[in-house]
KEKE-3310 file (N, C-alpha, C; in steps of 0.2 Angstrom, whole numbers, plus 5000, padded with zeros to 4 digits):
npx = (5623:5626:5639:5648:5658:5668:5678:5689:5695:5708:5708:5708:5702:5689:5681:5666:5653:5637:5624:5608:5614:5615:5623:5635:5646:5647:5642:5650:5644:5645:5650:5659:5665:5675:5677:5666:5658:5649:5638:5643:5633:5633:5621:5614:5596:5593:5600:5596:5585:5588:5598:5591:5580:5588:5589:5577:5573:5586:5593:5594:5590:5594:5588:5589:5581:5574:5562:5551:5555:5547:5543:5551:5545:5550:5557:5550:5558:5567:5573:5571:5568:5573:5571:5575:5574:5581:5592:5603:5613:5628:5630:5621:5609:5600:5590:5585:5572:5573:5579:5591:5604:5602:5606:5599:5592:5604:5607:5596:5598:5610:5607:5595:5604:5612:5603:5601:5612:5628:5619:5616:5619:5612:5614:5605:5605:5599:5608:5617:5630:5635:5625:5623:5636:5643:5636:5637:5653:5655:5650:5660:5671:5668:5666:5681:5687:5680:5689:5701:5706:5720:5713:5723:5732:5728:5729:5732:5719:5712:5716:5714:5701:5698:5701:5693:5680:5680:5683:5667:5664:5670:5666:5662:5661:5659:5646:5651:5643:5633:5644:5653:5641:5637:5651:5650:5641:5648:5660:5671:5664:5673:5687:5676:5675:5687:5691:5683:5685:5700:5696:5686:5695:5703:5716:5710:5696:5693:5697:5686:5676:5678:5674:5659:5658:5656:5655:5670:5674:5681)
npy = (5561:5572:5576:5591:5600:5614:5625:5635:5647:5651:5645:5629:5616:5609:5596:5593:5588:5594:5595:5593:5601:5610:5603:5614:5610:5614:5628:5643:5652:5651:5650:5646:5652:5654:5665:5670:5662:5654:5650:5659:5669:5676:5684:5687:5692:5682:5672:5666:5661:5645:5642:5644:5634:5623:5618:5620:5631:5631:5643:5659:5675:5687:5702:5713:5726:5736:5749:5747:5733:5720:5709:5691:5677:5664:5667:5663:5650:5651:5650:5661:5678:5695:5711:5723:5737:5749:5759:5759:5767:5777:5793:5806:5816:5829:5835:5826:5815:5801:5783:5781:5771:5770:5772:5766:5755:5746:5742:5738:5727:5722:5716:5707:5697:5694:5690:5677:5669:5662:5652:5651:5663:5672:5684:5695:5705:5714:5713:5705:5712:5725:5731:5719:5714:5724:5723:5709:5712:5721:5711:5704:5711:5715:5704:5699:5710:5706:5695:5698:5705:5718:5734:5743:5738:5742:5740:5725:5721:5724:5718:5703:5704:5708:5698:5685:5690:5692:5677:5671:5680:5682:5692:5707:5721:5733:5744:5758:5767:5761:5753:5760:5767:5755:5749:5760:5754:5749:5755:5771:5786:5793:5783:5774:5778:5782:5767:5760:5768:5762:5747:5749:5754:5742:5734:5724:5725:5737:5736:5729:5738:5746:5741:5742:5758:5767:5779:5785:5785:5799)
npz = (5383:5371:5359:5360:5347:5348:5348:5360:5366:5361:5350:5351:5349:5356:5362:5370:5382:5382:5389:5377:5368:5352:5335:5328:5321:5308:5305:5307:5315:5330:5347:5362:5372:5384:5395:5395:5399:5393:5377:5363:5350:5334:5322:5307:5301:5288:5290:5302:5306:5299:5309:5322:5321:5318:5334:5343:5355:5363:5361:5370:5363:5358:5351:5339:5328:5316:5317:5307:5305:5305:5318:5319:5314:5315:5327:5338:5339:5348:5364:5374:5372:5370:5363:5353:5350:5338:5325:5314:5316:5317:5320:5322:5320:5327:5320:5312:5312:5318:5328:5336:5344:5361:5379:5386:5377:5376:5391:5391:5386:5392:5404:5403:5397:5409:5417:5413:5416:5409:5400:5382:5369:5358:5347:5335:5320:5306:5296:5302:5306:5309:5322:5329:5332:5338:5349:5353:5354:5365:5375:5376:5379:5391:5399:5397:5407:5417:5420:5423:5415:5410:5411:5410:5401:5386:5373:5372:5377:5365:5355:5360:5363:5347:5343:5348:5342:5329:5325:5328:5320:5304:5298:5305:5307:5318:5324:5330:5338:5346:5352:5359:5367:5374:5382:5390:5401:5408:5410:5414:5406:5397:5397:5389:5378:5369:5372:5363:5351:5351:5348:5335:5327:5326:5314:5305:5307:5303:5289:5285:5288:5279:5267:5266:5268:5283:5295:5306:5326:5332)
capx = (5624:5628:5647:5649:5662:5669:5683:5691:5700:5713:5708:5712:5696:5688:5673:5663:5650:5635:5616:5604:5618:5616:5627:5636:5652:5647:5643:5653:5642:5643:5657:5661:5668:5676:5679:5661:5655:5643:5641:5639:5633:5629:5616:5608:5591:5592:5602:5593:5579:5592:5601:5587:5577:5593:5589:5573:5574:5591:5597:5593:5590:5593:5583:5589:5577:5572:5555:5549:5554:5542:5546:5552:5539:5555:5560:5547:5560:5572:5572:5569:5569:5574:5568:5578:5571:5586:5590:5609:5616:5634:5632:5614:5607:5596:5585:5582:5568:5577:5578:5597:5606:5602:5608:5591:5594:5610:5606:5590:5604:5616:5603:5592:5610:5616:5597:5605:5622:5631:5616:5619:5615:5613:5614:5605:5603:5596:5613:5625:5638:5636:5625:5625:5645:5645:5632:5644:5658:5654:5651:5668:5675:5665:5669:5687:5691:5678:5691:5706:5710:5720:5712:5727:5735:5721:5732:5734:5713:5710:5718:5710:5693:5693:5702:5686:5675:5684:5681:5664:5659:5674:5665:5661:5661:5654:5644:5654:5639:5632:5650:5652:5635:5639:5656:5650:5636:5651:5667:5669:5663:5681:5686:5673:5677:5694:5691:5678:5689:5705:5690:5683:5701:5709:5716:5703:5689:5695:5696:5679:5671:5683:5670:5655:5661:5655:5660:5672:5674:5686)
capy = (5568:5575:5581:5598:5603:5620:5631:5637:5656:5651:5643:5624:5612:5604:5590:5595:5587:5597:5593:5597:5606:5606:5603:5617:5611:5616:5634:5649:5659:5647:5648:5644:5657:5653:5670:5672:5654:5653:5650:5666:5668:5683:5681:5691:5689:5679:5666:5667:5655:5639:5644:5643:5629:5618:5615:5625:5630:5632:5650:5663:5679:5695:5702:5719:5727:5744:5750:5745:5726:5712:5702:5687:5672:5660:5668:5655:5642:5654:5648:5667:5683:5700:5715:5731:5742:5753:5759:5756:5774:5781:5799:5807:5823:5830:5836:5820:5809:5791:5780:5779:5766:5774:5770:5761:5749:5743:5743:5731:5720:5718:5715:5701:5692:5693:5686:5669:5667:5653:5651:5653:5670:5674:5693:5696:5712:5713:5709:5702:5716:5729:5731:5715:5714:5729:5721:5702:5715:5724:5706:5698:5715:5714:5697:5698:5714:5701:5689:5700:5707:5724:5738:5748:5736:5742:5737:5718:5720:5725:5710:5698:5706:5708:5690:5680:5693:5687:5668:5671:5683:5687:5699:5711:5728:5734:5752:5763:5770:5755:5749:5766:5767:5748:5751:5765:5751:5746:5760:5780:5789:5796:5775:5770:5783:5779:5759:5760:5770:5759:5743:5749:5758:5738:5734:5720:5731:5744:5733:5727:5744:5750:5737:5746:5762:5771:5787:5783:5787:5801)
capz = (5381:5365:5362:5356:5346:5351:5348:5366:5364:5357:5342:5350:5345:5363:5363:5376:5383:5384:5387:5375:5365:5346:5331:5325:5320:5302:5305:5308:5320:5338:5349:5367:5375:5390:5398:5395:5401:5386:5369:5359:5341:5329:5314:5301:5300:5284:5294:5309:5304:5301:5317:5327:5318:5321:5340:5345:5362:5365:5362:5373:5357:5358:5344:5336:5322:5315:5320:5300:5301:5309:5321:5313:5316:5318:5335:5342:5340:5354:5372:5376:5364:5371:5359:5355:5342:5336:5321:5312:5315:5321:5318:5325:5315:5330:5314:5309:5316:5319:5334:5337:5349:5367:5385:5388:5374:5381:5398:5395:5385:5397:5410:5399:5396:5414:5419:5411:5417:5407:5395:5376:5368:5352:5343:5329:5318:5299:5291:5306:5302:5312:5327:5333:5332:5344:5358:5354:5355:5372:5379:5377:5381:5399:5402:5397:5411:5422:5419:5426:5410:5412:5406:5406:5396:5381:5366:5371:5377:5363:5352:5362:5361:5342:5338:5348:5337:5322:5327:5328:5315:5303:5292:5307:5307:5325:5326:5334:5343:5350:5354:5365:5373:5378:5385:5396:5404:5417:5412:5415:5398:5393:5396:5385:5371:5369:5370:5359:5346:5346:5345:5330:5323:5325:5305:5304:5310:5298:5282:5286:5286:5271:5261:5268:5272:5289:5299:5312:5329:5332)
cpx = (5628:5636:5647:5656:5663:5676:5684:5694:5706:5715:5707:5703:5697:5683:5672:5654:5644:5626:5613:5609:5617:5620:5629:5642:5653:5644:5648:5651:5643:5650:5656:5667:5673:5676:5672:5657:5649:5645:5639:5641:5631:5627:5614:5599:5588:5593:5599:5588:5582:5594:5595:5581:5581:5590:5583:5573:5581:5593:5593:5594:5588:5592:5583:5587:5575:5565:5550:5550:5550:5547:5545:5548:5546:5558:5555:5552:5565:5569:5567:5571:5567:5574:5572:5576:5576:5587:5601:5613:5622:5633:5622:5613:5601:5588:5584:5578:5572:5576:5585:5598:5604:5605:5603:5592:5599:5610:5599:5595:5605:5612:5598:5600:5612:5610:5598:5612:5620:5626:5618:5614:5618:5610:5612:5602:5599:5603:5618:5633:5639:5632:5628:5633:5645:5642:5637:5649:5660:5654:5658:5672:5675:5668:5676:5690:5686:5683:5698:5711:5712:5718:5718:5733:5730:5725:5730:5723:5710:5710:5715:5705:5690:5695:5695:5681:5675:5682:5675:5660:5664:5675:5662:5664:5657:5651:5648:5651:5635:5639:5653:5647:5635:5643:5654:5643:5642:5658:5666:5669:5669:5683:5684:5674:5683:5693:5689:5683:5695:5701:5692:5690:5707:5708:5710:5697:5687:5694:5689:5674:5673:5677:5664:5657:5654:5661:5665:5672:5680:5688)
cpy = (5569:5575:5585:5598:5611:5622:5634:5645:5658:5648:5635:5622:5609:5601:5591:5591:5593:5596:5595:5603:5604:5607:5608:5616:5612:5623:5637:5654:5655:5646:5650:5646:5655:5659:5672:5666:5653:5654:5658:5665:5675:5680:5686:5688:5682:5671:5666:5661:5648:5639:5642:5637:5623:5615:5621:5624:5633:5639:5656:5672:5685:5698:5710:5722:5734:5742:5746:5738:5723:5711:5695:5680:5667:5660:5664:5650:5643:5652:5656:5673:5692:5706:5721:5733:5749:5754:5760:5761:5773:5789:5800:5814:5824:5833:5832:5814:5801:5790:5775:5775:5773:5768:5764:5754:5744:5741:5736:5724:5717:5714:5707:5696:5692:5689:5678:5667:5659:5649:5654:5659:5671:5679:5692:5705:5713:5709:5704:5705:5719:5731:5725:5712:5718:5726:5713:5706:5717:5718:5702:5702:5714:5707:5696:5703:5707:5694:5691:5702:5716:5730:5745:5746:5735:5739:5729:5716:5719:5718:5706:5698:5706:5701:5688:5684:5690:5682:5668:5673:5686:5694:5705:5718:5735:5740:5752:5766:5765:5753:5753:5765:5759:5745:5756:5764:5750:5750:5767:5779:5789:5787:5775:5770:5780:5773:5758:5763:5765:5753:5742:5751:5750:5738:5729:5725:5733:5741:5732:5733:5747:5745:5741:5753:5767:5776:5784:5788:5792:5806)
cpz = (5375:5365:5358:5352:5345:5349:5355:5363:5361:5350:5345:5350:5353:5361:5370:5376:5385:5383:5384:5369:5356:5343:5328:5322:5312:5298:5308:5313:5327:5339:5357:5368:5382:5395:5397:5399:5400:5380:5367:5351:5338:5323:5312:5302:5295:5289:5300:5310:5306:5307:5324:5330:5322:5328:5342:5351:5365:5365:5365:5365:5361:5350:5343:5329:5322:5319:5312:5301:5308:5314:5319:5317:5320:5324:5340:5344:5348:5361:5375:5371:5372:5365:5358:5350:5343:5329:5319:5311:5319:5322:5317:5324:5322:5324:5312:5310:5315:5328:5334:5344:5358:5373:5389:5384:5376:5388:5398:5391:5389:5402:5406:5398:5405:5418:5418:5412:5414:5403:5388:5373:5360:5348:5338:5326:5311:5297:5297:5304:5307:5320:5332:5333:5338:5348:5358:5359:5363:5376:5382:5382:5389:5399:5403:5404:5417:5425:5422:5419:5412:5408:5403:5400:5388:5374:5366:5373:5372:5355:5353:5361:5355:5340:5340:5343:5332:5323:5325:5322:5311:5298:5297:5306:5314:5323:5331:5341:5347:5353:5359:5369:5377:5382:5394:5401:5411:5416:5411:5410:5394:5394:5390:5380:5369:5367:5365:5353:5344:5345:5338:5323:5322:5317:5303:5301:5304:5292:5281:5286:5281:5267:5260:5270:5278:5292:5306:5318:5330:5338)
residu = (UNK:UNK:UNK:UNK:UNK:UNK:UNK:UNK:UNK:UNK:UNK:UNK:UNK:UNK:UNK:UNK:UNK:UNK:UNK:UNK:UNK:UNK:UNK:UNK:UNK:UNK:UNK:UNK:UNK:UNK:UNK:UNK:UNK:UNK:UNK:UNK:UNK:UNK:UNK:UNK:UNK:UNK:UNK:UNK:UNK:UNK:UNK:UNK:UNK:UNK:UNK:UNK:UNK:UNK:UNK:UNK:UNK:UNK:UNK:UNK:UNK:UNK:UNK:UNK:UNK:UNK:UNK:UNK:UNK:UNK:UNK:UNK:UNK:UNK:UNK:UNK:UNK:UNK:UNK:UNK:UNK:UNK:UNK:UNK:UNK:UNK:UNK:UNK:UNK:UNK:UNK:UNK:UNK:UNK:UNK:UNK:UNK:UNK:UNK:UNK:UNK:UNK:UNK:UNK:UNK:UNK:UNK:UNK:UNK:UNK:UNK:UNK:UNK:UNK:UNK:UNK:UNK:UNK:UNK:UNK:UNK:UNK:UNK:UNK:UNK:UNK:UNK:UNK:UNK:UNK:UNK:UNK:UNK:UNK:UNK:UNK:UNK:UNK:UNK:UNK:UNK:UNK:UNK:UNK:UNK:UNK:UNK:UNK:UNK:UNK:UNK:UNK:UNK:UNK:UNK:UNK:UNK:UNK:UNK:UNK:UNK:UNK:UNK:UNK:UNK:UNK:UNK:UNK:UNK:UNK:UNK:UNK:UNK:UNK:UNK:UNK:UNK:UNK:UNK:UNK:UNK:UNK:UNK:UNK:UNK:UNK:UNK:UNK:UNK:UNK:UNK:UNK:UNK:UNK:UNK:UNK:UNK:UNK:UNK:UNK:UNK:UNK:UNK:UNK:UNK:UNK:UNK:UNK:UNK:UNK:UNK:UNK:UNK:UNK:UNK:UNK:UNK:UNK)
# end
């Protein structure tokens, strides 16, 4: 069997033994989670192709696209491909025809990832900025209180939540509105709201949507 190289949660470098596992030790998007017990990756579209070409078969893809973009021929190479057609909103003008993040999208997420425990999953969106940062986001967060993390301790949740984010994808910038509607999959609304705001309001976060700017949550 191969041996991976991995990153564990605290940054320390493991060699791991894992069948069928392939090389990423020279990209940025793949990392073995432990409080997830799986790899999880975000991509862009662009990068999506190498990523997947790398080792066909291997990622289990969660594949989020407007309703305008194709679906990318290279999702062949994915073990399996889950579909969410949403559109890269925070802020929903009931006057304005779109097709914002809903409780149905998130709901068939959670649900297509929890169908593979311990398989590898990888998020992708157009850019790897913004949505799929938030559906990554809401996993680790689920996992971490899964793991005996306190939610009343939200400051020290919330640190550990964005660092692995960080590891994985340091240019994130999560939606806000995906990163709420994905929260309030497994905690009360008022919960979600809240988490969701200091989340998106860590200083990381914040510099990283200060590049692009968007509306925050308030």
């Amino acid at each position: 069997m191969p041996l991976r190289h991995d990153t564990n949660a605290s940054g320390t470098e493991l060699n791991r033994e894992v069948e069928g596992s392939p090389d990423y030790s020279d990209l940025e998007l793949a990392m073995f989670i432990e409080e997830l017990g799986r790899h999880l990756a975000i991509s862009s579209i662009p990068e999506l192709e190498r990523s997947l070409k790398m080792d066909s078969g291997f990622w289990n893809v969660v594949s989020i696209r407007e309703p305008a973009v194709p679906r990318p021929a290279f999702l062949r190479h994915a073990k399996r491909v889950h579909e969410a057609i949403f559109e890269d909103r925070e802020n929903v003008d009931p006057d304005v025809p779109c097709i914002p993040p809903r409780r149905e999208h998130l709901t068939g997420i959670l649900r297509f990832v929890d169908a593979h425990p311990g398989e590898p999953i990888l998020v992708h969106c157009l850019a790897g900025l913004s949505r799929s940062p938030a559906v990554a986001l809401t996993l680790v967060v689920r996992g971490l209180l899964a793991q005996g993390a306190d939610l009343g301790a939200q400051s020290a949740l919330v640190h550990r939540a964005v660092n692995l984010l960080l590891q994985i994808r340091p240019q994130s910038r999560p939606n806000a509105l995906v990163l709420q509607v994905g929260l309030e999959e497994f905690l009360p609304m008022e919960v979600a709201r809240q988490l969701a705001i200091m989340l998106v309001n860590h200083p990381v976060l914040k510099e990283n949507r200060s590049v692009t700017p968007r509306a925050r949550l308030t």
